[in-house]
C-alpha positions, 0 to 999 in steps of 0.5 A: 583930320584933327589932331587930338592930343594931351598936354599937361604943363604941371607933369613935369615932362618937357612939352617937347617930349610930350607933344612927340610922345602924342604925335608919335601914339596919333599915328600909332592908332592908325587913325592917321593915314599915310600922307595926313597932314599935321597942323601947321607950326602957327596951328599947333601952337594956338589951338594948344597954347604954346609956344612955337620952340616946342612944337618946333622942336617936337616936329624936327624931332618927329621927322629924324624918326621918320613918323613924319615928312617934311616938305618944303612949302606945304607942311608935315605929314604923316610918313608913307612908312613908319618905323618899328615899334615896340608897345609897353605892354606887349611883345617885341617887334623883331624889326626893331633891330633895324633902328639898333642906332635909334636909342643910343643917337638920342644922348647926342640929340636934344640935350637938357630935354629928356633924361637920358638915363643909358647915356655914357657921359659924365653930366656937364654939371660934374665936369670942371668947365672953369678949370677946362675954360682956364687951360684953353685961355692959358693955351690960346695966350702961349701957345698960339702954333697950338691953334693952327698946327697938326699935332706930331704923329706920335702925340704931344710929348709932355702930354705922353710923359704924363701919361707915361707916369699915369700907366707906370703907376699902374705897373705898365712899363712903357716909354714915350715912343710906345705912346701914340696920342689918338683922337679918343679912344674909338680911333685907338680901336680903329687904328688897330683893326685897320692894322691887326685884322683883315675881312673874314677874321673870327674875333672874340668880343664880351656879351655885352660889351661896348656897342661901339666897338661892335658896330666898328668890328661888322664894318671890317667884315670880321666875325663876331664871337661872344663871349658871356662876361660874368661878375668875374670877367669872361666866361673861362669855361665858354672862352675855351669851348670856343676855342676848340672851333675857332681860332681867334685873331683878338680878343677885345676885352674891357678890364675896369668898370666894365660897360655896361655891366661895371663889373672888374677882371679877376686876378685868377681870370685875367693870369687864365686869359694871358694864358690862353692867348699864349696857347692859342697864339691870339692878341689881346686888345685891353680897353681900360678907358675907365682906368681914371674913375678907379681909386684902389688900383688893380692889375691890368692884363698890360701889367701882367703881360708888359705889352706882349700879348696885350695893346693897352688903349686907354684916354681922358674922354671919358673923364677930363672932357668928351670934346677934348678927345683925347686917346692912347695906345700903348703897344710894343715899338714895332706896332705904335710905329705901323699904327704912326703910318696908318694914322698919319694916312687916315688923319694926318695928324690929331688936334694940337690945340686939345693935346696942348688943353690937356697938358695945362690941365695935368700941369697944373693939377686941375684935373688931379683936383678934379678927378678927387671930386668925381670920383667922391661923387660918382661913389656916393651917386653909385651908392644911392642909385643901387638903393633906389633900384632895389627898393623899386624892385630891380635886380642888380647884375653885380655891385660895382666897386666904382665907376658910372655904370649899373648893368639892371632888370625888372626881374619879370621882364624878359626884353628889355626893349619893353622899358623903351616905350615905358620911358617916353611919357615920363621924359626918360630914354633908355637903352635896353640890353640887345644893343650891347650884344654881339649880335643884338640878341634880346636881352632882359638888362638896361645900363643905368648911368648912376649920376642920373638914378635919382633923379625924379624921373628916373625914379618913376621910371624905376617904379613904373617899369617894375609894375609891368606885367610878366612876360618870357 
């Protein structure tokens, strides 16, 4: 059976992505069978003139999704069962929620060849690589215990001194042995439902909210509770209906630059929250890993509370560098000390050498320098990505005051899963708004990542996106 499809080399869509999008539509049309067999890679790349590393690339790639199998010794096939879908111009498919991974694996996947519009990170071009590469040649020539030792429990002690000072300029009064260094914020979570929750416990989590910590929270078998996060943060009036029937264990709550939506706790909200975990005796888990993007501060529930009610995690992953992986907890002495245990058993102890990279960065002023410059830049990109959606057509959640996120949606569009597929041929994923609830319910919103909304490809998916028909 012929395989017959498209490639234009003048569109500007990587000719991975194209010959994916080709393939992926071919056996889409059922006019391939289970069990067809696609051309050779030598095949391929004669009867379309190219190179081999696209189509390499493009069948791999084809593979991990499971439209095709590979079997050693005789080629690529088509796969016995494909994958759910869901078409441009029609309807969800409701089994897509069985692929809830699939979208959001793609940012770690193919780096440099398609826009990865929802991504969480900071693109590689607006990190400081040379400061980064000077602090590792500096700890590598003076600190060589750093290369094959475990970290203390606790963390490196400057690198919690420093951020001692970083939290108190926020008005957090804590001290070094209230500090647990953790590998990134995700293990700082960890730990702490590990030590604060146990299976059948009922938490209240935002919708949306951070998808990560959703999926961490299901594999320790707690229920989720949603609570809607609003311009202002959660919903006060929903929050307290909720507590007539549940009894909340934590509440997870992400108070800057909230993601996906960008938006920031109020004050009135933030005293009402404090509030109500003191009524209804439940802790309060503030995720402030976005602390380091905000330039006018604002109170954190940590600042309020002064750790007695609230564990405050934050970090430099999302700033300095997502390989470093470098995380906190800041919590009252008798937590940090069980939190030490549990860390100790689940990791023994974090990375010496990334802790000691991260002191000779804060030490030596690279990433206070750095920091000035992200910031200028990410106010600017944040600036010009509102403009671009509105004058495709998007509605904005809320005009975020700084940060990388805009939470958006094609107004007439009421799945955002629709956006997917309107991606591919223009080499842009997405990842449409379900993913970010409790429970994946649909949801006509996408997170937009700002550094990327002008980019061309981006903007002819803006355009493109907004010329889809209506639908409920």
């Amino acid at each position: 059976m012929k395989l017959e499809i498209q490639l234009d080399r003048d569109n500007g869509v990587p000719l991975t992505e194209q010959i994916v999008t080709g393939v992926t539509a071919w056996i889409r049309s059922r006019i391939a069978h289970p069990g067809s067999k696609l051309p050779s890679i030598r095949q391929f790349s004669a009867d379309y003139g190219v190179s081999r590393f696209p189509v390499i690339e493009a069948y791999d790639r084809l593979v991990s999704l499971g439209y095709v199998d590979s079997r050693h010794g005789s080629g690529f096939y088509v796969a016995d069962r494909q994958p759910a879908s869901t078409q441009c111009q029609g309807s969800s498919d409701p089994r897509r929620a069985e692929d809830e991974s699939d979208h959001l694996l793609q940012q770690f996947n193919h780096p440099g060849e398609t826009l990865k519009l929802g991504s969480g990170f900071v693109p590689e071009a607006w990190r400081d690589a040379d400061s980064i590469a000077q602090a590792i040649r500096h700890v590598s020539r003076t600190d060589l215990a750093s290369m094959v030792d475990y970290a203390t429990p606790l963390g490196n002690l400057t690198l919690r001194e420093h951020l001692q000072s970083r939290i108190g300029q926020l008005g957090i009064q804590a001290d070094t042995s209230q500090i647990l260094i953790t590998n990134g914020a995700s293990q700082a979570l960890d730990l702490l439902m590990r030590y604060m929750l146990k299976a059948g416990d009922t938490i209240f989590v935002e919708d949306p909210g951070y998808y990560n910590l959703h999926g961490l929270l299901k594999l320790h078998g707690v229920k989720l509770v949603g609570i809607p996060r609003t311009r202002n943060g959660p919903d006060l009036d929903v929050m307290q209906e909720q507590l007539k029937s549940h009894r909340p264990k934590l509440l997870f709550v992400n108070t800057v630059f909230h993601n996906p939506t960008g938006t920031n706790v109020a004050p009135p909200v933030a005293f009402r929250l404090l509030q109500l975990a003191r009524e209804h005796g439940f802790s309060i888990i503030e995720d402030d890993i976005y602390a380091d993007f905000q330039t006018d501060i604002t109170d954190r529930l940590a600042t309020l509370d002064q750790l007695e009610h609230v564990v405050y995690v934050g970090g430099l992953s999302k700033t300095l560098s997502s390989s470093l992986r470098i995380g906190c907890v800041v919590a009252s002495h008798a937590i940090i000390k069980d939190l030490v245990d549990i860390k100790m058993l689940t990791s023994i102890g974090g990375s010496r050498f990334a802790e000691a990279v991260a002191v000779a960065m804060l030490e030596r002023g690279a990433y206070r320098k750095y920091l000035e410059r992200l910031r200028r830049r990410m106010r600017d990109a944040l600036g010009s990505t509102i403009q671009t959606l509105e004058d495709a057509g998007w509605e904005i959640f809320d005009k975020p005051a700084g940060g990388k996120f805009v939470w958006a949606r094609v107004p007439h569009v009421g799945n955002a899963e629709r956006l997917v597929e309107c991606g591919v041929p223009l080499g842009v994923t997405v990842v449409p708004g379900n993913h970010f609830r409790p429970n994946m319910e649909m949801s006509p919103w996408t997170r937009i990542h700002i550094a990327f909304g002008n980019d061309p490809r981006a903007q002819a998916f803006f355009r493109a996106a907004a010329a889809l028909p209506a639908s409920d």
